[in-house]
N, C-alpha and C positions, 0 to 999 in steps of 0.2 A: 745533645739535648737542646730545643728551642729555648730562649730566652723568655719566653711566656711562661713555659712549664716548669723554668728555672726557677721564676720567681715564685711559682704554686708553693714548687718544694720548699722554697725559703720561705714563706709564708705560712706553712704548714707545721713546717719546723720551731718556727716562732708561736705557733698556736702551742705545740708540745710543752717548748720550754717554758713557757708561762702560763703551764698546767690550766689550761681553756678545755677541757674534755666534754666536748658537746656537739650538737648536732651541725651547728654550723662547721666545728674542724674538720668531720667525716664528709662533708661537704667540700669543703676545701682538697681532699684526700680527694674523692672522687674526681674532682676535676683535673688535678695531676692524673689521673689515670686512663684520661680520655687521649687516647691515640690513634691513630690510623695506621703507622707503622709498628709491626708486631714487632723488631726487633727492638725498636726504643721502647716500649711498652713491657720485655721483658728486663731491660736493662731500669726502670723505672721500678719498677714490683721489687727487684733488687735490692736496689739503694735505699728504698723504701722500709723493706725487710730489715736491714741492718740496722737504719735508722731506729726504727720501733721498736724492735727486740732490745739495743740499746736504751732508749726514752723508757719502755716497760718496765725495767729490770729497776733501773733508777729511781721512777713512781713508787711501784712497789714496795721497794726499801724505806722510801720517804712518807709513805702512809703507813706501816706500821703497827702505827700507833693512833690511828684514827676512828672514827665508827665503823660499824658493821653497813654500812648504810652506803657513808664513801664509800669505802673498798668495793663495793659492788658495783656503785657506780662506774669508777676507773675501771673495773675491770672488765664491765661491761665493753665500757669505750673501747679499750682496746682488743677484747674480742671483737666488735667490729668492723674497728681498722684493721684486725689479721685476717679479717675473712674478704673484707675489700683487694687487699694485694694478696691473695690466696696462699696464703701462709697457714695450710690446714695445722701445722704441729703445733704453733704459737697458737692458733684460735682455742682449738682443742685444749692445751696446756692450761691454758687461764681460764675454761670453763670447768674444763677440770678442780680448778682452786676454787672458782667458784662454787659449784655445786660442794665439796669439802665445805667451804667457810659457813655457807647456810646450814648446812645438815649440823655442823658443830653448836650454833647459835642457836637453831632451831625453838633449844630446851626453854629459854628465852623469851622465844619471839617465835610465838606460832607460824605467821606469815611468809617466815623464812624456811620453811618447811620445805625439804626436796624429796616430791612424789616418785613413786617409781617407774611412771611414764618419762618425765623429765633423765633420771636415772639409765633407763631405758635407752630413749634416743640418741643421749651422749655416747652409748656403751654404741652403739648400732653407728652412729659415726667412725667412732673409731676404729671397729670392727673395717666398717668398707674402706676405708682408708689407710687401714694397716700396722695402725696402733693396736696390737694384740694384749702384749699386757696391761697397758691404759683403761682396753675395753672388758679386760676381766674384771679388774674392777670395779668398772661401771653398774657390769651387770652383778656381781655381789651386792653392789652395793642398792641395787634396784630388787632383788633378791630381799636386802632387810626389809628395804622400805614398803613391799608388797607385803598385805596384811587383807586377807578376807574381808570384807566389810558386812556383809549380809548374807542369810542362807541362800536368799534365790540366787547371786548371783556368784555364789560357791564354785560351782562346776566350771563356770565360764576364767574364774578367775584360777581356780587349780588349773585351765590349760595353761592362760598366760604363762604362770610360775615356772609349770614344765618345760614351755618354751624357752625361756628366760634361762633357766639349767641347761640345757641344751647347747644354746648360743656361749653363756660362759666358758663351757667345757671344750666347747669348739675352739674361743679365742687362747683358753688355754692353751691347750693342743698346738695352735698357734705359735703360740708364743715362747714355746717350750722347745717346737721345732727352727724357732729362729731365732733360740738364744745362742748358739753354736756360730750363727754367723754374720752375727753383731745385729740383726733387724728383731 
């Protein structure tokens, strides 16, 4: 690893530790990840991975006890940063809480209301990516969240729902056939 890129990482690192979660750090991230050579640029995405999954775990813990407001914040942040060094399972994972934490508070705080297009997308990530039972309950939970709104647009929203059953059942199926071999 260059001595330039060394220092991104340390400097990056330093952003983590002194809980800076903002656009200038994913900045900083970014530019550790500009490479020309693919093989240092997967050894980077690496260290990187460790690094984060590490610093997340630890955030996490240390916010707690914070607003609903933070926590979304952070967990924004490092949603991300896992989707910068392609860490689909961490991205996924903390949107996953995410979308949880709002739907929980919702009751609350209207604003934080998770639609079931939102719902949706997540489950449909997951889905292609290979989170089967992640994505079942996306789509369940896209399933509560879906609610007819108006008679005109009744029919079009009974297909959604049906599709919506559909894809569940699938990733079930999924997940069912690939609980036998650890996926």
């Amino acid at each position: 690893m260059s001595e330039e890129i060394s220092e991104r990482v340390s400097l990056f690192r330093s952003q983590l530790q002194n809980r800076r979660f903002d656009d200038r750090t994913l900045r900083i991230l970014e530019s550790v990840l500009v490479s020309k050579d693919v093989k240092s640029l997967l050894e980077i995405r690496s260290m990187l991975r460790v690094l984060m999954r590490s610093e997340s775990v630890s955030v996490l813990r240390e916010i707690a006890e914070k607003s609903v407001d933070q926590k979304l914040s952070v967990v924004e942040f490092f949603v991300n940063a896992f989707a910068l060094v392609r860490d689909v399972e961490s991205c996924l994972a903390l949107k996953y809480e995410a979308l949880v934490l709002r739907d929980l508070k919702h009751v609350n705080h209207q604003w934080l209301r998770v639609s079931y297009e939102e719902w949706l997308t997540f489950a449909e990530d997951s889905l292609d990516n290979g989170f089967h039972s992640i994505a079942a309950k996306g789509f369940e939970n896209a399933l509560l969240s879906s609610q007819p709104t108006n008679i005109d647009n009744f029919f079009a929203e009974a297909e959604v729902i049906e599709r919506i059953k559909k894809l569940r059942d699938m990733a079930r199926a999924l997940a069912a056939s690939h609980s036998g071999t650890g996926g």
